[in-house]
Backbone of each chain as ProteinMPNN parsed JSONL, in Angstrom:
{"seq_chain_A": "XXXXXXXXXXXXXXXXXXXXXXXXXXXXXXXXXXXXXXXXXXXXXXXXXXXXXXXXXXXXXXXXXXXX", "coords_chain_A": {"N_chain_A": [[0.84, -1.194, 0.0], [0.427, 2.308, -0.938], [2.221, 5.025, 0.627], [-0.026, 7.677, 1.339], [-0.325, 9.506, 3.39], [1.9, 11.3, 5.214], [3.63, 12.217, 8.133], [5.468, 15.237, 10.185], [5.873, 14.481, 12.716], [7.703, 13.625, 14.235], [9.881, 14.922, 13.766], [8.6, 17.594, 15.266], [8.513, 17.19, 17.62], [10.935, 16.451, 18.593], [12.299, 18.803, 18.355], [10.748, 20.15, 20.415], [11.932, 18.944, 22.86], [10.464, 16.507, 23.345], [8.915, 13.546, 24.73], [7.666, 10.219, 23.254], [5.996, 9.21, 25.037], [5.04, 11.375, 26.816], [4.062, 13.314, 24.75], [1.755, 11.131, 23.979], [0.329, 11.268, 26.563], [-0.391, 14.309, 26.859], [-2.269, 14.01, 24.618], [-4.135, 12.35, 24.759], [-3.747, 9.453, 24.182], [-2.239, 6.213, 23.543], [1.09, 5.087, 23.722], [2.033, 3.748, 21.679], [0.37, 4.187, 19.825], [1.309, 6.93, 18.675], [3.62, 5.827, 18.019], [2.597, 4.472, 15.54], [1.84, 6.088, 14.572], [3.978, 8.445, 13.988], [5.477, 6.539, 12.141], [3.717, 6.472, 9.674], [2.119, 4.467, 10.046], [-0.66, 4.462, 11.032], [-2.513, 6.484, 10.517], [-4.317, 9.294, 11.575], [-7.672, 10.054, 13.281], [-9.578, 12.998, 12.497], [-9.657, 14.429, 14.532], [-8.093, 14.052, 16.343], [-5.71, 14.747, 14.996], [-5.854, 17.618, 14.86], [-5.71, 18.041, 17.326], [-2.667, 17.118, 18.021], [-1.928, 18.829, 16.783], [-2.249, 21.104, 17.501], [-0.879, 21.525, 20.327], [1.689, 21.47, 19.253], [1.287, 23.549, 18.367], [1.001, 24.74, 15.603], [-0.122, 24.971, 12.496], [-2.547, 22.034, 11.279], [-1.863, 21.312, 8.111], [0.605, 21.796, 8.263], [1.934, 19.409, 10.141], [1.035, 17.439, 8.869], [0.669, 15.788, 5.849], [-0.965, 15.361, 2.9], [-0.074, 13.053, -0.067], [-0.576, 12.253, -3.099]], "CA_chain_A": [[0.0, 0.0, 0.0], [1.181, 3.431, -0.796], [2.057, 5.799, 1.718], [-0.328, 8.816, 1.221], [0.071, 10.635, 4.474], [2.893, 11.768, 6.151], [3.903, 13.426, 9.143], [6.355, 15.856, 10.634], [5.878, 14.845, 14.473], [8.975, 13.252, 15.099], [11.098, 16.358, 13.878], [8.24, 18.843, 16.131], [8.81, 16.32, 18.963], [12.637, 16.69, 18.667], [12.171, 20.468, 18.36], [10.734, 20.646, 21.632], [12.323, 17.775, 23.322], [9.049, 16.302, 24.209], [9.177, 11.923, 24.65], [6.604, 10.013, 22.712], [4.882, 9.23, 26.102], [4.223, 12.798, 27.194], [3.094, 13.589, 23.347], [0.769, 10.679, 24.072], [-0.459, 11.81, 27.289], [-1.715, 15.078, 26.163], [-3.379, 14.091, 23.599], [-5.196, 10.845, 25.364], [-3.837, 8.51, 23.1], [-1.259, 5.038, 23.892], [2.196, 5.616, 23.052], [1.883, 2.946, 20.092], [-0.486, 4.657, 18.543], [2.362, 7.719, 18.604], [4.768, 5.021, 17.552], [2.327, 4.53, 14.683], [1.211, 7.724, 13.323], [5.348, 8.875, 13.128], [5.834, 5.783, 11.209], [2.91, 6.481, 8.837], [1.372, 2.922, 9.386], [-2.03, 4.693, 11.307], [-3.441, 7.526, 9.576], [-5.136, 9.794, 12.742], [-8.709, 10.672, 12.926], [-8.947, 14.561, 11.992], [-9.882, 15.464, 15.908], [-6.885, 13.564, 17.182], [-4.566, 15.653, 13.993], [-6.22, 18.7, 15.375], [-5.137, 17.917, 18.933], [-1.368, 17.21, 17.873], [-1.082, 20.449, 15.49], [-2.561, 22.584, 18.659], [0.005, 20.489, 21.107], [3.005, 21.972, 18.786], [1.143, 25.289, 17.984], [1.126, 24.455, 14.749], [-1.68, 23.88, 11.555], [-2.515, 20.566, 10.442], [-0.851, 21.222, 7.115], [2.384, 22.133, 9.072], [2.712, 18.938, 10.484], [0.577, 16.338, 8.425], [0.993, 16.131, 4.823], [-1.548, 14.163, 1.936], [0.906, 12.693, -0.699], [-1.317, 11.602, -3.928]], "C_chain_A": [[0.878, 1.248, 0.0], [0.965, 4.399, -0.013], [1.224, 7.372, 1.192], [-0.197, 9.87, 2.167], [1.033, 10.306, 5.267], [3.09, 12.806, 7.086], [5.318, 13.9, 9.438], [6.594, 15.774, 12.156], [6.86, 14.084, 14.968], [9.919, 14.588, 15.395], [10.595, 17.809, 15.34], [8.871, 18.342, 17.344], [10.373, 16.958, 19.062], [12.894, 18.082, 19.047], [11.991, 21.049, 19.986], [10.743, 19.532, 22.703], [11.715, 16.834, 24.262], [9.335, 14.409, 23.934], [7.685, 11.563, 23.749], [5.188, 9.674, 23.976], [4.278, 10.764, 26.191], [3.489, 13.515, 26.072], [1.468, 12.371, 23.354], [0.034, 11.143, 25.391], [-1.343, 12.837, 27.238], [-2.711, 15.133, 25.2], [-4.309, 12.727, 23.675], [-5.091, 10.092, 24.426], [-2.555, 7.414, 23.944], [-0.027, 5.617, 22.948], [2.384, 4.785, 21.701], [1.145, 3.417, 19.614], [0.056, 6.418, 17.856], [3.079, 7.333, 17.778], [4.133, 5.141, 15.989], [2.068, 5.122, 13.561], [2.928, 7.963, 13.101], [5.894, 7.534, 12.46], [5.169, 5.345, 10.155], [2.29, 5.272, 9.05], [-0.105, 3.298, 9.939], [-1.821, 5.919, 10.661], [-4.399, 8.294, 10.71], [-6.51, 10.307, 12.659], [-8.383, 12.453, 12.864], [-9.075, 15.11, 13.643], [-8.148, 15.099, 16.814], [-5.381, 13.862, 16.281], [-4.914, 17.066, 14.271], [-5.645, 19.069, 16.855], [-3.578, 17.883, 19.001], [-0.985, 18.129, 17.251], [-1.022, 21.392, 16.587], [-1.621, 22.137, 19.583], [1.267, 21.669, 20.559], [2.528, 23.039, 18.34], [1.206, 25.418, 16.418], [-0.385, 24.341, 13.721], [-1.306, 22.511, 11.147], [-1.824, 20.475, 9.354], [0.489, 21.379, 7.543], [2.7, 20.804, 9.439], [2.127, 17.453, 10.016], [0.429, 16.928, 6.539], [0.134, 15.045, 4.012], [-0.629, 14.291, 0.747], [-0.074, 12.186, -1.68], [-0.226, 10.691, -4.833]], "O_chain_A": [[1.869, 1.344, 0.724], [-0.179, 4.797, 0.207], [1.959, 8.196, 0.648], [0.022, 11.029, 1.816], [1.106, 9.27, 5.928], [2.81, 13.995, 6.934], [6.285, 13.225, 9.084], [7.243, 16.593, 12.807], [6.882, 13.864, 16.179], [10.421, 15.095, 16.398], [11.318, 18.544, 16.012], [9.668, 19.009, 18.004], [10.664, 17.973, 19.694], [13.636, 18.415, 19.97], [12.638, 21.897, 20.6], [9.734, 19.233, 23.34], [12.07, 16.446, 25.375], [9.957, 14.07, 22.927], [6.788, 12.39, 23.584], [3.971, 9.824, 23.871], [3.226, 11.156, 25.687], [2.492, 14.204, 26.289], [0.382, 12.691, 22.871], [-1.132, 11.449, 25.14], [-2.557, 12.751, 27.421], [-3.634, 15.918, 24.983], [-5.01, 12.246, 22.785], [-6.064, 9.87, 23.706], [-1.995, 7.885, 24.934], [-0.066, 6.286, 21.915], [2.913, 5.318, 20.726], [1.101, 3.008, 18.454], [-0.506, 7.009, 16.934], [3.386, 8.029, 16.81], [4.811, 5.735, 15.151], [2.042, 4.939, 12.344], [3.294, 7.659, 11.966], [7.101, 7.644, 12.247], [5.478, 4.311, 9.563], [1.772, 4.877, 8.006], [-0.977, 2.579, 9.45], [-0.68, 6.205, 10.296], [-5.502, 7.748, 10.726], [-6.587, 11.185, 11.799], [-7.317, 13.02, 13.104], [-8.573, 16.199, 13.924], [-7.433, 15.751, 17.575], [-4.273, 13.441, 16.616], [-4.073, 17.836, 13.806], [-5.261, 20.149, 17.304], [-3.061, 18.524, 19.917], [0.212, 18.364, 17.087], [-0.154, 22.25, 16.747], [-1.326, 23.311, 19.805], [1.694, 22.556, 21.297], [3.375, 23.731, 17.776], [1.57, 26.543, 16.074], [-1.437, 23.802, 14.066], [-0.233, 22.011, 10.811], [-1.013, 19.549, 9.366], [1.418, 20.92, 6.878], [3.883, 20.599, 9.168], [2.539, 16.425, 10.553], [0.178, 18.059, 6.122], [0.363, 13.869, 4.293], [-0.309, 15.431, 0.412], [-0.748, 11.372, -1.049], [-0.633, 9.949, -5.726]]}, "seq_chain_B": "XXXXXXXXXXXXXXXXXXXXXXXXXXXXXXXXXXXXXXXXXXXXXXXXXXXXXXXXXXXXXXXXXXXXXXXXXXXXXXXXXXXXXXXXXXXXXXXXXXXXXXXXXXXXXXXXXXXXXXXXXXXXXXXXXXXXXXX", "coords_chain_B": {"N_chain_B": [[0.612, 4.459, 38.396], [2.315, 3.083, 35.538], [2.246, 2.188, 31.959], [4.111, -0.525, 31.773], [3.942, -1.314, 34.338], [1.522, -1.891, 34.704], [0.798, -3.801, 32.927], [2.118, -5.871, 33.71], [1.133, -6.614, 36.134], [-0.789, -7.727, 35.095], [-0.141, -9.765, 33.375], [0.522, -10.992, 35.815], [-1.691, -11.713, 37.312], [-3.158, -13.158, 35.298], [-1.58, -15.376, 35.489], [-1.767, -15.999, 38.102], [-4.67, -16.696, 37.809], [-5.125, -18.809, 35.731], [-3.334, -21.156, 36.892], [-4.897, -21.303, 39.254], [-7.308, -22.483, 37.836], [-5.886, -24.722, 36.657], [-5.067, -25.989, 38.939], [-7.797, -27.08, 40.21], [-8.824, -27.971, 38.111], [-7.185, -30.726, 38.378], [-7.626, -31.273, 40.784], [-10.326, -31.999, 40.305], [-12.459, -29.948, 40.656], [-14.795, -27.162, 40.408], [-15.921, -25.19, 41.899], [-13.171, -23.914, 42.673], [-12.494, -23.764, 40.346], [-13.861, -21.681, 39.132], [-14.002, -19.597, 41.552], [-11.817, -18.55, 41.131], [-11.546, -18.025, 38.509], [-13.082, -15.478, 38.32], [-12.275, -13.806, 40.462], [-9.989, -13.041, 39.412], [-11.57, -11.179, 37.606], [-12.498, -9.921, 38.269], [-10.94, -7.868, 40.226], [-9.081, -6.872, 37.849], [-10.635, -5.633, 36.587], [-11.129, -3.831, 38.66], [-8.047, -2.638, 39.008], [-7.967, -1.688, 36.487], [-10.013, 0.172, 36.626], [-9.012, 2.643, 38.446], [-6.439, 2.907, 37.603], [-4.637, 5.946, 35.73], [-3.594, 5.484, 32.97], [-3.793, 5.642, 29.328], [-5.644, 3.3, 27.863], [-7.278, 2.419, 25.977], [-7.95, 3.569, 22.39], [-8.307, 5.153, 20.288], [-6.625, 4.15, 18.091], [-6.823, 1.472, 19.074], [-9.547, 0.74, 18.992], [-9.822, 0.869, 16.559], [-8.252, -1.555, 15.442], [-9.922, -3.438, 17.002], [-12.391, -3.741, 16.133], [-11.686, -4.242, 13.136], [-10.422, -6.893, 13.52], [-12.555, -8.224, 14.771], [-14.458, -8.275, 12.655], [-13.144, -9.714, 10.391], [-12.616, -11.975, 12.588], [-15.348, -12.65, 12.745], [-15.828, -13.723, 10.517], [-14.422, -14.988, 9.193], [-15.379, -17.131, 11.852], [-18.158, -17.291, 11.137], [-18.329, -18.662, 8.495], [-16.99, -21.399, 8.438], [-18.545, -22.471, 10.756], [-20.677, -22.335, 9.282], [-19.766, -24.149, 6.768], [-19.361, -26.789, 8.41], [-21.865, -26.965, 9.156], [-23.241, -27.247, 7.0], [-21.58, -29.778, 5.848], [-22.367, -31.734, 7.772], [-25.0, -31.832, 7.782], [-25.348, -32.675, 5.44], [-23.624, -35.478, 5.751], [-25.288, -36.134, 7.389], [-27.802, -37.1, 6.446], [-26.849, -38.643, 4.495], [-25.867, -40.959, 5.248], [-27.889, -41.485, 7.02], [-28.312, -40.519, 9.742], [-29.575, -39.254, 12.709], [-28.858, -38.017, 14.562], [-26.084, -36.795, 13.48], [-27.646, -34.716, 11.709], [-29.295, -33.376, 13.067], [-27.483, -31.844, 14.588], [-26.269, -30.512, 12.414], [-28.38, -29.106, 11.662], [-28.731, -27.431, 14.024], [-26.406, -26.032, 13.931], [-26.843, -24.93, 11.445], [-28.544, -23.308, 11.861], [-27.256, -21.51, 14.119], [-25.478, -19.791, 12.423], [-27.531, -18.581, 10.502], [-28.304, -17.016, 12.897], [-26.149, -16.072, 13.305], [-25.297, -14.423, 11.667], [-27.793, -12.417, 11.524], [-27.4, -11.091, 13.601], [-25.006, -9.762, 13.074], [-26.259, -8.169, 10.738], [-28.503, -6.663, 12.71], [-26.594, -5.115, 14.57], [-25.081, -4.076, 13.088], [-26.75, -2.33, 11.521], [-27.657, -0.434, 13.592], [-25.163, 0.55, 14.766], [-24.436, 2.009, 12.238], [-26.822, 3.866, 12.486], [-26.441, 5.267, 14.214], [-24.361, 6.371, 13.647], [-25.245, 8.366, 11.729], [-26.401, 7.412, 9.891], [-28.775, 7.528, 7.195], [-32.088, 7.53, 6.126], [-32.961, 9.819, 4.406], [-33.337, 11.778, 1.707], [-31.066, 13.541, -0.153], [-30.714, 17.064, 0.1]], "CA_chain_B": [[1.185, 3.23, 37.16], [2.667, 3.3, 33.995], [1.927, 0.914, 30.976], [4.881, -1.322, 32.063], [3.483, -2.262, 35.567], [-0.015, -2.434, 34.366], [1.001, -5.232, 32.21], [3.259, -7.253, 34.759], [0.272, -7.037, 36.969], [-2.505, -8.063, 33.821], [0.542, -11.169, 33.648], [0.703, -12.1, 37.328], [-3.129, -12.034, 37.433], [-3.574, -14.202, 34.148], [-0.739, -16.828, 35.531], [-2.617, -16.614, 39.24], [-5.982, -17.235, 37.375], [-4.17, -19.95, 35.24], [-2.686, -21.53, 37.941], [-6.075, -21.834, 40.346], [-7.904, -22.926, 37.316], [-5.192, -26.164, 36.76], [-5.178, -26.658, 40.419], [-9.179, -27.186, 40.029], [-9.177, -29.04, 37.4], [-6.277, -31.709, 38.526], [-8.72, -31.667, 42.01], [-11.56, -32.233, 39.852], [-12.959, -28.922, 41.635], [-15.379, -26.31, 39.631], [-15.902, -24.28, 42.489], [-12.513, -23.595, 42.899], [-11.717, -23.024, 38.545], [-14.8, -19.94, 39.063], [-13.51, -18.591, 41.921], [-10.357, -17.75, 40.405], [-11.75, -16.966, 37.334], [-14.167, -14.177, 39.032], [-11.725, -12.724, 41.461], [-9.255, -12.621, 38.406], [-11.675, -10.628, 36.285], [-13.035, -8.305, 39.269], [-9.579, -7.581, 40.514], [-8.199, -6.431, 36.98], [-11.83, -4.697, 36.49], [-10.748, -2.352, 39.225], [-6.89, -2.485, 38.444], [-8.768, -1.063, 35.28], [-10.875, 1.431, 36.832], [-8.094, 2.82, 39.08], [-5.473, 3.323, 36.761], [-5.446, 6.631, 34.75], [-3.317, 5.44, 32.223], [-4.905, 5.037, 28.336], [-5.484, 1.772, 27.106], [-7.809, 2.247, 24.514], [-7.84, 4.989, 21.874], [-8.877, 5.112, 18.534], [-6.207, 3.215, 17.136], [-7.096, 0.038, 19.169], [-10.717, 0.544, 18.224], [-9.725, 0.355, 15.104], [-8.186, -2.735, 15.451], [-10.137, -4.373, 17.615], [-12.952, -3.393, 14.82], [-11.193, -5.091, 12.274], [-10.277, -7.779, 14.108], [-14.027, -8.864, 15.247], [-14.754, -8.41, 11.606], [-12.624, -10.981, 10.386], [-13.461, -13.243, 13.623], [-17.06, -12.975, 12.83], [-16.27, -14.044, 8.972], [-14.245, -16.564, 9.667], [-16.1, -18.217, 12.694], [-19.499, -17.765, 10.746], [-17.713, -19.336, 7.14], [-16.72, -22.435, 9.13], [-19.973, -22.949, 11.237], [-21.7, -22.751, 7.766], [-19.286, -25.134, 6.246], [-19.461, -27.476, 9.311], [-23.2, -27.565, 9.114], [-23.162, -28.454, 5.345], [-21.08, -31.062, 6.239], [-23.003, -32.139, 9.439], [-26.317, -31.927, 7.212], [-24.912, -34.194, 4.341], [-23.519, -36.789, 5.948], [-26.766, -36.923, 8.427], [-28.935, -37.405, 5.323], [-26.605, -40.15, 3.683], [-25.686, -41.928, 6.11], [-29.641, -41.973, 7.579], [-27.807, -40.333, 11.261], [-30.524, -38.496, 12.931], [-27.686, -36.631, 15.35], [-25.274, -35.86, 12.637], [-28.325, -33.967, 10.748], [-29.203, -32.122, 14.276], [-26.265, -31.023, 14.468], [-26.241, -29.757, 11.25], [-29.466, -28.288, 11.873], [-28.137, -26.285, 15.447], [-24.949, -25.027, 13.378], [-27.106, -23.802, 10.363], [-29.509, -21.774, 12.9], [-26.166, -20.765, 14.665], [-24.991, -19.237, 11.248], [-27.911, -17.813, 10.655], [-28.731, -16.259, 14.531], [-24.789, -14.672, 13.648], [-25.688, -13.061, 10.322], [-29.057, -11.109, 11.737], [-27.121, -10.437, 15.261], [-24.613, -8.332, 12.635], [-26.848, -6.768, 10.466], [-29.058, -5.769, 13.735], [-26.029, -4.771, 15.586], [-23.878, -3.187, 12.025], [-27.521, -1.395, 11.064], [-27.377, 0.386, 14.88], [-23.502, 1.92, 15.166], [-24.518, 2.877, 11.587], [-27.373, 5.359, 12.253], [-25.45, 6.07, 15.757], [-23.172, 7.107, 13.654], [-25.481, 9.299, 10.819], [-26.734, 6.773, 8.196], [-30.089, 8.041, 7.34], [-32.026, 7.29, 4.586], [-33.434, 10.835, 3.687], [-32.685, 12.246, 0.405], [-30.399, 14.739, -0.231], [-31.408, 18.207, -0.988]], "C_chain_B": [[1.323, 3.769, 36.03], [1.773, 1.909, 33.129], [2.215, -0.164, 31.455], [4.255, -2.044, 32.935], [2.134, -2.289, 35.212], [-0.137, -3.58, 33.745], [1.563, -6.175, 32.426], [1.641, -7.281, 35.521], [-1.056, -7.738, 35.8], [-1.761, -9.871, 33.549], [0.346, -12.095, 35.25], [-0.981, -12.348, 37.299], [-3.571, -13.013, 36.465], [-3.018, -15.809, 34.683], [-1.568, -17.382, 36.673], [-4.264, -17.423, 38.549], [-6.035, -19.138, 36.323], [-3.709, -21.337, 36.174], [-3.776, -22.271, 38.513], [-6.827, -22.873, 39.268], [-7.17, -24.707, 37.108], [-5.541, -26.963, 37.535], [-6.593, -27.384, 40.275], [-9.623, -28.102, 39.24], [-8.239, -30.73, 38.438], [-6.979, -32.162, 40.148], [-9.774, -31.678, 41.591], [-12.714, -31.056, 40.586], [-13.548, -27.266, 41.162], [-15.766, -25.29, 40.288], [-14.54, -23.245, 42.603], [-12.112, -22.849, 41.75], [-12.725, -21.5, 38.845], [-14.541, -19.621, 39.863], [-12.516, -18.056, 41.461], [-10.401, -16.725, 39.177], [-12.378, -15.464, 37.681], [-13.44, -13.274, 39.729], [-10.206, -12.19, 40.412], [-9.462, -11.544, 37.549], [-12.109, -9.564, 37.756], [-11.815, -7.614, 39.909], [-8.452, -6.97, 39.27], [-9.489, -5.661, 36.579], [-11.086, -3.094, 37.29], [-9.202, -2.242, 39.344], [-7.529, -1.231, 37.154], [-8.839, 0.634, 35.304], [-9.794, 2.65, 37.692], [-7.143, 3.318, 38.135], [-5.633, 4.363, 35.794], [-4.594, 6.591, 33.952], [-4.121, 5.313, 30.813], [-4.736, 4.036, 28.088], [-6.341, 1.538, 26.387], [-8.114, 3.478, 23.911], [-8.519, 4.443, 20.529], [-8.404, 4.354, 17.298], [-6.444, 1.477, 17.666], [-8.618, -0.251, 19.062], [-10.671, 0.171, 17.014], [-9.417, -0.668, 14.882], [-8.595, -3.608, 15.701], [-11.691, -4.749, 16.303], [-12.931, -4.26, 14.08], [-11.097, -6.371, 12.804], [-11.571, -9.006, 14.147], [-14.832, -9.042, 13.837], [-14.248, -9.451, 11.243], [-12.721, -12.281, 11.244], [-14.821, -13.56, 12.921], [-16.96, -13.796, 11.181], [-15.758, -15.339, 9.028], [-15.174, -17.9, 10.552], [-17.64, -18.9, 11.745], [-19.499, -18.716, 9.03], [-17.99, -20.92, 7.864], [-17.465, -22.873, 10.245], [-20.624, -23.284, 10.04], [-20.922, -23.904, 7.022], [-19.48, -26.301, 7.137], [-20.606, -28.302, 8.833], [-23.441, -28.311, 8.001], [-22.969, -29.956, 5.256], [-22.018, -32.498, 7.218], [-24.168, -32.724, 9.035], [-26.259, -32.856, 6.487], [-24.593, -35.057, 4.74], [-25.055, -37.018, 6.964], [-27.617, -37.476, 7.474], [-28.482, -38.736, 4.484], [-26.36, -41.078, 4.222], [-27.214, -42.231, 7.523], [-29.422, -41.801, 9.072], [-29.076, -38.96, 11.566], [-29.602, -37.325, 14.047], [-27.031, -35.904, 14.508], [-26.563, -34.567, 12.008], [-28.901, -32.908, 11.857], [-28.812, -31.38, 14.216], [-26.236, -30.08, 13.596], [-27.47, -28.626, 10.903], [-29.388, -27.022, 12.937], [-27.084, -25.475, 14.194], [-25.422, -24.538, 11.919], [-28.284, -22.597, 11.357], [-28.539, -20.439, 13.652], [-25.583, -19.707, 14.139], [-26.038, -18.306, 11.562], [-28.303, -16.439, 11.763], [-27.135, -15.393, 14.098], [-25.273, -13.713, 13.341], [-26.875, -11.96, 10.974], [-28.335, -10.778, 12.916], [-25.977, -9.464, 14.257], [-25.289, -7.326, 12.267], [-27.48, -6.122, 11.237], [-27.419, -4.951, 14.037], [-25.194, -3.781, 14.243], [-24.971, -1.795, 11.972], [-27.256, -0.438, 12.618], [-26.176, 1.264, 14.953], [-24.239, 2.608, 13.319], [-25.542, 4.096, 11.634], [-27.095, 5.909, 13.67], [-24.309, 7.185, 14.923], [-24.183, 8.403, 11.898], [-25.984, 8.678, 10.059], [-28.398, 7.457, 8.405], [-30.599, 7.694, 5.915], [-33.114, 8.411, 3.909], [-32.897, 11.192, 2.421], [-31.806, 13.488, 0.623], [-31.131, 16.068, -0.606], [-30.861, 18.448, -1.965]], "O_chain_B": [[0.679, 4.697, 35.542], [1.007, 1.041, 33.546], [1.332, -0.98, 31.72], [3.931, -3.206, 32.686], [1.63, -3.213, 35.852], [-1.076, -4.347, 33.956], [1.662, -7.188, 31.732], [1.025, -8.312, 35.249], [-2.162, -8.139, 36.16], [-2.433, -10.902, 33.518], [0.139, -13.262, 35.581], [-1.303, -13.535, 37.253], [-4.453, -13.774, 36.863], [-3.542, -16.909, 34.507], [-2.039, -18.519, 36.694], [-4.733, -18.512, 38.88], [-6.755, -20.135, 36.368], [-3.93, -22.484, 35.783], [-3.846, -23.498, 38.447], [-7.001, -24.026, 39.661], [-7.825, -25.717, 37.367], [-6.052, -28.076, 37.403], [-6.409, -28.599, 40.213], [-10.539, -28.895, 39.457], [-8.899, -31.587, 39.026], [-6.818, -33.3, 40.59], [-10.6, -31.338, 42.438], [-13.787, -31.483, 41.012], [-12.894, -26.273, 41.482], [-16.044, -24.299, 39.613], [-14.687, -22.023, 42.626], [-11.584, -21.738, 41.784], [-12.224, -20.38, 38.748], [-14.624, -18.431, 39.557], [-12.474, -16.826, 41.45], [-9.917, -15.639, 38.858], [-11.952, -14.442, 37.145], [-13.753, -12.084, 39.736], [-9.536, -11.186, 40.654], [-8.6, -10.945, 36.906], [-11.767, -8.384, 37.837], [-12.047, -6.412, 40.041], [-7.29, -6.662, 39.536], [-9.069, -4.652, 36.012], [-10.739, -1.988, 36.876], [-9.064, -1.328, 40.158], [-7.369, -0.013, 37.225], [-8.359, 1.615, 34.737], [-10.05, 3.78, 37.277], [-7.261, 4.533, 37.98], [-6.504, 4.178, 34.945], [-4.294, 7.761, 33.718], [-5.246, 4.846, 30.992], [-3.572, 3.637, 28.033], [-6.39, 0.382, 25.967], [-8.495, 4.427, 24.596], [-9.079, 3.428, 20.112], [-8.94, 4.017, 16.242], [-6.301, 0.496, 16.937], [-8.971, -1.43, 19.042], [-11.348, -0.699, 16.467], [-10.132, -1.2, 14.032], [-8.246, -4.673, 15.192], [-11.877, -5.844, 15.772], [-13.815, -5.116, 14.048], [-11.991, -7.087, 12.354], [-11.577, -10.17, 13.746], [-15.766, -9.844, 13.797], [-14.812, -10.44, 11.711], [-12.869, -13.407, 10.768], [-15.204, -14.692, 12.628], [-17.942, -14.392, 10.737], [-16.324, -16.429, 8.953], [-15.506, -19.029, 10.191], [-18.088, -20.039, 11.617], [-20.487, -19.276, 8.555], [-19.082, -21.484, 7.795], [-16.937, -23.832, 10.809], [-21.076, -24.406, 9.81], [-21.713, -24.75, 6.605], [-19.939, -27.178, 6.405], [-20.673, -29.449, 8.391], [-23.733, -29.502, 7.888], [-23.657, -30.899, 4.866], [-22.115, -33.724, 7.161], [-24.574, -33.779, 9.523], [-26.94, -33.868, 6.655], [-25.194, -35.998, 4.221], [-25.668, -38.078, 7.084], [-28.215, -38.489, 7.834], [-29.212, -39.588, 3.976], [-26.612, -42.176, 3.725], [-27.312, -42.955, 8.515], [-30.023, -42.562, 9.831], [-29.343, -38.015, 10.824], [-29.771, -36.113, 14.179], [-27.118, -34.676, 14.491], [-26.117, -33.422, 11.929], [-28.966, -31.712, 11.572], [-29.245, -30.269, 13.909], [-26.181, -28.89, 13.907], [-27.46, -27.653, 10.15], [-29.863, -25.904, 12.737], [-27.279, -24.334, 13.775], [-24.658, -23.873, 11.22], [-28.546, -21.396, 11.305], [-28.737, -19.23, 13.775], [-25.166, -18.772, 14.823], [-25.932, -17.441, 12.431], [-28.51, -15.261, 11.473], [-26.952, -14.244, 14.503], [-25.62, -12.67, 13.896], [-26.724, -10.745, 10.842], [-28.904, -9.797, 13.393], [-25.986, -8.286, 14.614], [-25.322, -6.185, 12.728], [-27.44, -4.913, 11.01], [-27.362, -3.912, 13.378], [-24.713, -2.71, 14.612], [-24.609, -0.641, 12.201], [-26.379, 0.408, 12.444], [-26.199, 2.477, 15.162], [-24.517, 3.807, 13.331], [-25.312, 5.142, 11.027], [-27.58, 6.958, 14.094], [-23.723, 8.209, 15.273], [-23.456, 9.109, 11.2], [-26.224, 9.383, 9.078], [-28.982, 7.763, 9.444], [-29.937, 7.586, 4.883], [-33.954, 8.068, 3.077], [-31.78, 10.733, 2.182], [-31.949, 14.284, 1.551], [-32.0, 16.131, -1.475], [-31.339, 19.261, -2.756]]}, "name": "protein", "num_of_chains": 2, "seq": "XXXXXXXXXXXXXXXXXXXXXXXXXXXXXXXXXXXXXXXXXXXXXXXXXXXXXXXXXXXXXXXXXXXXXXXXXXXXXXXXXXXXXXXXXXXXXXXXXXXXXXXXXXXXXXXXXXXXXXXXXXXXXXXXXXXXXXXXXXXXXXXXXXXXXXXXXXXXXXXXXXXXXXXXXXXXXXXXXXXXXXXXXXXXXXXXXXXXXXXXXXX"}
């Protein structure tokens, strides 16, 4: 399957030297499902890509990307 | 608690429940296999409730989702093949159990199929299906 969406939340993460736990805590999600979205294999509903853009202060296009 | 110890304790509780249940059996002792089982599941109930870690989100809905989908296709494939089976030989071989049988495990089939579409038609207009027209 081809990867259509990609993200930028490892590099924001890094940016503000945040762990994948505490990125999952605020945003009420399991850290595998962290693990998953920065390794493109889940795809996030749009409330829970809304919740990680506002997290890093960021828009959704800033840190999630559709690839056709 | 973290993840980590939530899941050593979801182990020690599976091996204790494990464990009593053996014991129970190997003492021929059915009181003893359901207590274990019961104080296994009410004891990781409120482990559960207690803990404010997450342990289910959206991506293990999703899976679990999928998952129960494929269970349900599989299990209900291979009940229906069973019965076939179960039905044909009861009829050629003139077995009034085998064809029972085959009679329980085609009702079984069917009782799945209407317990999805009841239960698929429901999350779908939970979730918006409607069958108005568009404007």
């Amino acid at each position: 399957m081809e990867k259509q969406m990609t993200n930028k939340i490892k590099v924001y993460r890094a940016m503000r030297n945040m762990t994948q736990e505490e990125l999952a805590n605020k945003v009420d999600v399991t850290r595998q499902t962290i693990i998953a979205i920065e390794k493109n294999k889940y795809v996030p509903s749009l409330g829970l890509a809304f919740k990680i853009a506002r997290i890093f202060g960021e828009t959704i296009e800033n840190i999630f990307h559709y690839e056709k | 608690m973290n993840y980590q110890q939530f899941k050593r304790i979801k182990i020690l509780t599976t091996s204790f429940v494990s464990a009593t249940v053996a014991v129970a059996v190997v003492y021929n002792n059915i009181i003893l296999a359901l207590a274990g089982v019961i104080i296994g599941m009410i004891f990781l109930f409120f482990v559960r409730k207690k803990t404010k870690i997450i342990l289910v989100d959206e991506r293990v809905q999703n899976i679990a989702g999928q998952a129960a989908r494929l269970t349900y296709v599989i299990l209900t494939m291979t009940i229906a093949f069973l019965s076939l089976i179960f039905l044909g030989s009861g009829r050629r071989m003139n077995d009034i159990n085998y064809e029972t049988l085959g009679v329980i495990l085609s009702y079984t089939t069917l009782f799945s199929i209407a317990l999805y579409s009841l239960s698929y038609k429901y999350i779908s207009k939970k979730y918006g299906e409607t069958d108005d027209e568009q404007d």
